[in-house]
C-alpha positions as CSV (number, residue, x, y, z in Angstrom):
1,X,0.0,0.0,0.0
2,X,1.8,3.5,-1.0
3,X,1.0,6.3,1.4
4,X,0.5,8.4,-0.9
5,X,-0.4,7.6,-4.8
6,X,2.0,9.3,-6.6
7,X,-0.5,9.9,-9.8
8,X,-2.3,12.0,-7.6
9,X,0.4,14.8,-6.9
10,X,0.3,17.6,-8.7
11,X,2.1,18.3,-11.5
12,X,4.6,20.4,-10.1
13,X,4.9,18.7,-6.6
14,X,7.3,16.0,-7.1
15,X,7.5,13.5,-4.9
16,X,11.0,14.3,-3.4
17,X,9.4,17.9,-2.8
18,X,6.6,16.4,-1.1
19,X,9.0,13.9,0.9
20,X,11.2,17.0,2.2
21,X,7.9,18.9,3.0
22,X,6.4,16.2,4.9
23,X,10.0,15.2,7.0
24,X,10.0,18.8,7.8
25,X,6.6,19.8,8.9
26,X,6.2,16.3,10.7
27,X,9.8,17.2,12.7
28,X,8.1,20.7,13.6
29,X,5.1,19.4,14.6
30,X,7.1,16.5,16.6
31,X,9.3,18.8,18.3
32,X,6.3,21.3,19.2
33,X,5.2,18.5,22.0
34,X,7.4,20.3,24.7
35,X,5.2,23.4,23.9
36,X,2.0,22.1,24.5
37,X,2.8,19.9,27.6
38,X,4.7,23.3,28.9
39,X,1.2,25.5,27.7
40,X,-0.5,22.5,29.7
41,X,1.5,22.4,33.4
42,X,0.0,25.8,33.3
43,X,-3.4,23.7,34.4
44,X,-1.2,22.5,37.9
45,X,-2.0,19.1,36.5
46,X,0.2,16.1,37.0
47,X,2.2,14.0,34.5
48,X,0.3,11.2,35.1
49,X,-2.6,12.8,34.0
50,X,-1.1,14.8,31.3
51,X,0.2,11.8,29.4
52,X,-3.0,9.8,29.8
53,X,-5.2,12.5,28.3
54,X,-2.8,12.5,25.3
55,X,-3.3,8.6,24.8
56,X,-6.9,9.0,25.4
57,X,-7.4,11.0,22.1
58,X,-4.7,9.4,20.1
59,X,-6.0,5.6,20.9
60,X,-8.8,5.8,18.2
61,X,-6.3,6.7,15.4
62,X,-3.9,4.2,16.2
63,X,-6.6,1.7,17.0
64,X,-8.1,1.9,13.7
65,X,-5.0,1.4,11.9
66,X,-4.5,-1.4,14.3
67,X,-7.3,-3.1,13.3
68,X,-6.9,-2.1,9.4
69,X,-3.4,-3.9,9.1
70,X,-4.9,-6.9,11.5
71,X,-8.0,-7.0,8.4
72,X,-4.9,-7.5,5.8
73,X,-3.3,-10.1,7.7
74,X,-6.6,-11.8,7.7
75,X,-7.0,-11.4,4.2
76,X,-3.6,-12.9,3.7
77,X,-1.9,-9.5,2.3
78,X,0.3,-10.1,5.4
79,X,1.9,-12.3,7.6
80,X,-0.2,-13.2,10.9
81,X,2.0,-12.6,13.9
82,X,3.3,-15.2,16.2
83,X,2.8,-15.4,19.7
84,X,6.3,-14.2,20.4
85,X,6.0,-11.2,17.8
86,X,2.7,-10.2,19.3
87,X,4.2,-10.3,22.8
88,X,8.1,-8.3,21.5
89,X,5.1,-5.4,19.7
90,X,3.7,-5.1,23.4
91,X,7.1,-5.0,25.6
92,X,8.3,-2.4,22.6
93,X,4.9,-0.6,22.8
94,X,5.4,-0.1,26.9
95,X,9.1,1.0,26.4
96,X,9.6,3.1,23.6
97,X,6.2,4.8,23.6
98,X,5.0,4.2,27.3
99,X,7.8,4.6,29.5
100,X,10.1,6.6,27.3
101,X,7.1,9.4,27.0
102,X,6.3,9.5,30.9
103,X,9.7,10.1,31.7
104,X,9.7,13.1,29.3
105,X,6.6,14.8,30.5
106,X,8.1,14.4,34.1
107,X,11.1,16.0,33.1
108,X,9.3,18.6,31.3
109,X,8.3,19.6,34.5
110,X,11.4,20.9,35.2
111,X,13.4,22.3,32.4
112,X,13.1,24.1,29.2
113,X,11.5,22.8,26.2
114,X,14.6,24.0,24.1
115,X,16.8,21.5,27.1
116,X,14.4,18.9,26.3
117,X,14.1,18.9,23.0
118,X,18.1,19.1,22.6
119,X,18.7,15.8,25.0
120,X,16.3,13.8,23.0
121,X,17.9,14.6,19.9
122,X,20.9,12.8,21.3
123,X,19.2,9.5,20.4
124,X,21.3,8.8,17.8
125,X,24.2,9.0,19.5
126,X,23.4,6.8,22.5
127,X,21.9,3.8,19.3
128,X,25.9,4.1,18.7
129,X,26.9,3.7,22.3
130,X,24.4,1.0,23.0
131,X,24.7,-0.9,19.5
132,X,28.9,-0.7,20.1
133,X,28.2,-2.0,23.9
134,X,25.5,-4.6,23.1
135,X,26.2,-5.3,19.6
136,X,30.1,-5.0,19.9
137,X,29.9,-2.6,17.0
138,X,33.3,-0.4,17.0
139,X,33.0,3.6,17.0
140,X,34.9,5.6,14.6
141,X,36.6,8.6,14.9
142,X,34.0,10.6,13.1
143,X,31.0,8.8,15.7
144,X,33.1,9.9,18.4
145,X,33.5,13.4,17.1
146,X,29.6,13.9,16.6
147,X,29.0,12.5,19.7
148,X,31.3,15.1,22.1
149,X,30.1,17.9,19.8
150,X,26.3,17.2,20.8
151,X,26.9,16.4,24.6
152,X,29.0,19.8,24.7
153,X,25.5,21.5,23.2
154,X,23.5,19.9,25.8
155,X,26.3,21.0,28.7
156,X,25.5,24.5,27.6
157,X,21.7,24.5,27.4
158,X,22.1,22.7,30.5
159,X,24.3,25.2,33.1
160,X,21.6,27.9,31.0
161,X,18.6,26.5,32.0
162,X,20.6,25.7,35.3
163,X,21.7,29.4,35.7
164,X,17.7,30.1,35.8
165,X,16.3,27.7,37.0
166,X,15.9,26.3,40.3
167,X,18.9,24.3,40.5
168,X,18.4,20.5,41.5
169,X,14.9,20.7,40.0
170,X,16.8,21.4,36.4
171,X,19.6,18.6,37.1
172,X,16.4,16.2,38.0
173,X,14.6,17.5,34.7
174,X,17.0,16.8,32.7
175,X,18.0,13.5,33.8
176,X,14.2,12.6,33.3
177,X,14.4,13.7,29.7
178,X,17.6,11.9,29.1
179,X,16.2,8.5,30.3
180,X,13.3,9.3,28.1
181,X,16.2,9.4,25.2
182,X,17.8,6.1,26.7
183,X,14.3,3.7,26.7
184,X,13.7,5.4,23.0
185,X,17.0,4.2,21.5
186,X,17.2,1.0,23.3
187,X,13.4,0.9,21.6
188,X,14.9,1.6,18.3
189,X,17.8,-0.8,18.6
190,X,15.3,-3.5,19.2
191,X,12.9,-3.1,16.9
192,X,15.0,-3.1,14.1
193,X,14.6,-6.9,13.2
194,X,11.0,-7.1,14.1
195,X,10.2,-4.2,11.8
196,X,11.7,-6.2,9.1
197,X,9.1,-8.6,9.7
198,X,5.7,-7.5,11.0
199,X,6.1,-3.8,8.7
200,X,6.8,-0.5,10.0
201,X,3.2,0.5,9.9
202,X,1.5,-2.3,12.0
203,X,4.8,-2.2,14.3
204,X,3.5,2.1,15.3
205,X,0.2,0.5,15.1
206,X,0.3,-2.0,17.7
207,X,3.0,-0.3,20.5
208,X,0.8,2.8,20.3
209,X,-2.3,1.1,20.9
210,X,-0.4,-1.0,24.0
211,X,1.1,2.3,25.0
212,X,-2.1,4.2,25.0
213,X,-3.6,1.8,27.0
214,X,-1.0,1.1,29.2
215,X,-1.5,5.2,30.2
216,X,-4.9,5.0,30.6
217,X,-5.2,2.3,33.2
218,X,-2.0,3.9,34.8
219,X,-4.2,6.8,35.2
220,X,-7.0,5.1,36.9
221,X,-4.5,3.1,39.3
222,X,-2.8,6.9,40.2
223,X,-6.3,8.9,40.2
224,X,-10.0,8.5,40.9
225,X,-12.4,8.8,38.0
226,X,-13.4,12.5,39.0
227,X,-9.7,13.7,37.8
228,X,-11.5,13.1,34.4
229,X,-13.1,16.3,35.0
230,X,-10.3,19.2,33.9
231,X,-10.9,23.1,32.7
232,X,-11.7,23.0,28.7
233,X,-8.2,24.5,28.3
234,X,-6.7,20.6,29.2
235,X,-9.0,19.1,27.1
236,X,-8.4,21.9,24.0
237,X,-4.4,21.2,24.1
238,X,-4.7,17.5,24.9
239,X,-6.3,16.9,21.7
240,X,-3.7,19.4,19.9
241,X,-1.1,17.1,21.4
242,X,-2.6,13.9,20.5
243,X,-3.2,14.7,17.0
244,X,-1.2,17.5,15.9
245,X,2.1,16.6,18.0
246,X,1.8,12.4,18.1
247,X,-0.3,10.8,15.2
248,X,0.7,13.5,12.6
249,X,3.9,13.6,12.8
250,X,4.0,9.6,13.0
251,X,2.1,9.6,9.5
252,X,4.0,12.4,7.9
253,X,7.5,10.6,9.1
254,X,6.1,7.0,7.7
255,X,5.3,8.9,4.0
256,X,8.7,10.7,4.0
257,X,10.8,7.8,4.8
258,X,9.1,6.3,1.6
259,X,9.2,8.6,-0.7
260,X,13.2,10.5,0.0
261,X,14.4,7.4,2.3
262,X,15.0,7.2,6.2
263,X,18.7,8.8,6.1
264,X,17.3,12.0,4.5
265,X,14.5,12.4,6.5
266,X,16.1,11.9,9.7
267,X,18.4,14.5,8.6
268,X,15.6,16.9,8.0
269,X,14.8,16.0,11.6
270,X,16.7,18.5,12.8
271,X,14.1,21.3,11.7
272,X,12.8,20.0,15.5
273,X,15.0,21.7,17.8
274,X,15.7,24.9,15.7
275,X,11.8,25.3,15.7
276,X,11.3,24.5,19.2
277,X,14.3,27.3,20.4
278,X,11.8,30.0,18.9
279,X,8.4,28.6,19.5
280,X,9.5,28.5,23.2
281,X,10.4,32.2,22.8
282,X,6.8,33.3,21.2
283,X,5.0,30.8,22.9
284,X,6.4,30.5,26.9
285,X,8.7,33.3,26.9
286,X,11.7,30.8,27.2
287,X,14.6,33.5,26.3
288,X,16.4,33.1,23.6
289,X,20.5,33.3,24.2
290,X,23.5,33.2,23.1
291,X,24.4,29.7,25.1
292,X,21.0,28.9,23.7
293,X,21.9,29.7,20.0
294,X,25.6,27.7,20.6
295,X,24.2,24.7,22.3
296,X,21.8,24.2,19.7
297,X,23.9,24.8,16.6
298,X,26.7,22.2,18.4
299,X,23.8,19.5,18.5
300,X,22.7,19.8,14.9
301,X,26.5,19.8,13.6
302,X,26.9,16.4,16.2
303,X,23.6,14.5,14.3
304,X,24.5,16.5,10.9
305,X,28.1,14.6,11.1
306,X,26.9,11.4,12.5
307,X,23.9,11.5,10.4
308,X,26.6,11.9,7.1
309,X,28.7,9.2,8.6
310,X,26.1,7.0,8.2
311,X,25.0,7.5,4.7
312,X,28.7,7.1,3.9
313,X,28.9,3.6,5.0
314,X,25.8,2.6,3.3
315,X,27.3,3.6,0.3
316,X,30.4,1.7,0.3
């Protein structure tokens, strides 16, 4: 199934334009999650609560496309899943889209979204670590040189936010997000074979649909049925988040990678934090430094030369 039928572009839309268009926008609207869950604090509401309100409005979308891939599988247009793949889609589901995501919103808490958003795009640098710990893959030089060039960006957004804010809260924060970052990549690293075999789209399908549910019952454990009831501001920007910020982007990052190819759209990834560094600044008056402006451009040239290391090897 293509995502989207070529025939049906306009002439002077090709679909490399339309790949680049869609990375981009789906990186913006990605990355503009630390906005609305910042806009949403505002509410004194709890993380708990904030993450299962997200789930709650993006289960429908994920369930239906759930239960469209499980209508080809019965069909025989794909493979039915084993009991083991079934059970590796729901441990993947509660890790890199459960667990992963909770920590973030807790550490959002905390610390800036341009700090967040910078220490979750060091991702690919800790797949490196892991995969050359786990995997016994070696690091080269160039792997090496990305990955002190985007800690050193992070350091700086760090003692900035840390200058401002309120001390061990920012240190806490932070090392919230960055075990957010740590349960994502160890999520990516593992799903790399099963992907292969159950498809990318049914493998999104099924760990949102466990994730979203996993939140909502955490929510009933944590809260009586009466925290359901939240000012219309919670509800406004929870469905903003759900659709606009989670099942959005995961569609518009699922076209791109098939029309221009995962190495360029992950490049084109890194439209995220540069958009987040000024939509904290209009949105949440998050100021907008020099330290800010340095950290940031260190990250970008980390992933930007890591990113190119990688597309290098695949060539040869």
């Amino acid at each position: 199934m293509k995502p989207l039928a070529q025939s049906r572009l306009p002439a002077f839309v090709s679909p490399r334009t339309l790949g680049f268009l869609l990375a981009t926008l789906g990186a913006v609207l990605f990355a503009g999650k630390a906005i609305v869950v910042k806009l949403t604090y505002r509410y004194d509401i709890d993380a708990v609560t904030l993450i299962a309100f997200r789930m709650l409005f993006s289960l429908p979308f994920f369930a239906f496309m759930a239960w469209k891939e499980s209508r080809r599988a019965a069909r025989g247009e794909l493979p039915v899943l084993t009991a083991r793949e079934r059970v590796e889609l729901c441990l993947l589901g509660l890790l890199g889209y459960y667990i992963s995501s909770f920590l973030d919103f807790l550490g959002l808490q905390y610390v800036s979204a341009n700090l967040e958003r910078l220490i979750l795009f060091l991702s690919p640098t800790l797949v490196v670590l892991i995969s050359a710990w786990w995997l016994k893959r070696a690091i080269s030089p160039r792997q090496w040189f990305a990955m002190i060039v985007s800690y050193l960006g992070v350091v700086l957004v760090f003692f900035q936010d840390l200058s401002q804010g309120a001390g061990s809260n920012v240190a806490l924060g932070a090392m919230f997000v960055f075990g957010s970052a740590l349960t994502y990549s160890i999520y990516l690293i593992c799903s790399g074979e099963l992907v292969k075999r159950v498809g990318a789209t049914r493998l999104v399908a099924y760990a949102m649909s466990v994730s979203c549910i996993a939140c909502i019952v955490q929510f009933f454990v944590v809260h009586p049925p009466s925290m359901l009831s939240q000012p219309l501001g919670v509800y406004g920007y929870s469905f903003v988040h759900a659709t606009l910020n989670t099942v959005a982007p995961v569609f518009m990052l699922m076209w791109a990678v098939a029309l221009i190819g995962a190495p360029t759209a992950s490049l084109l990834g890194m439209a995220g934090p540069v958009s987040v560094l000024f939509l904290a600044a209009w949105l949440l008056d998050e100021p907008i430094t020099l330290w800010q402006l340095a950290g940031t451009a260190l990250v970008l040239c980390g992933i930007f030369a890591l990113a190119g290391g990688k597309r290098k090897e695949a060539k040869q």
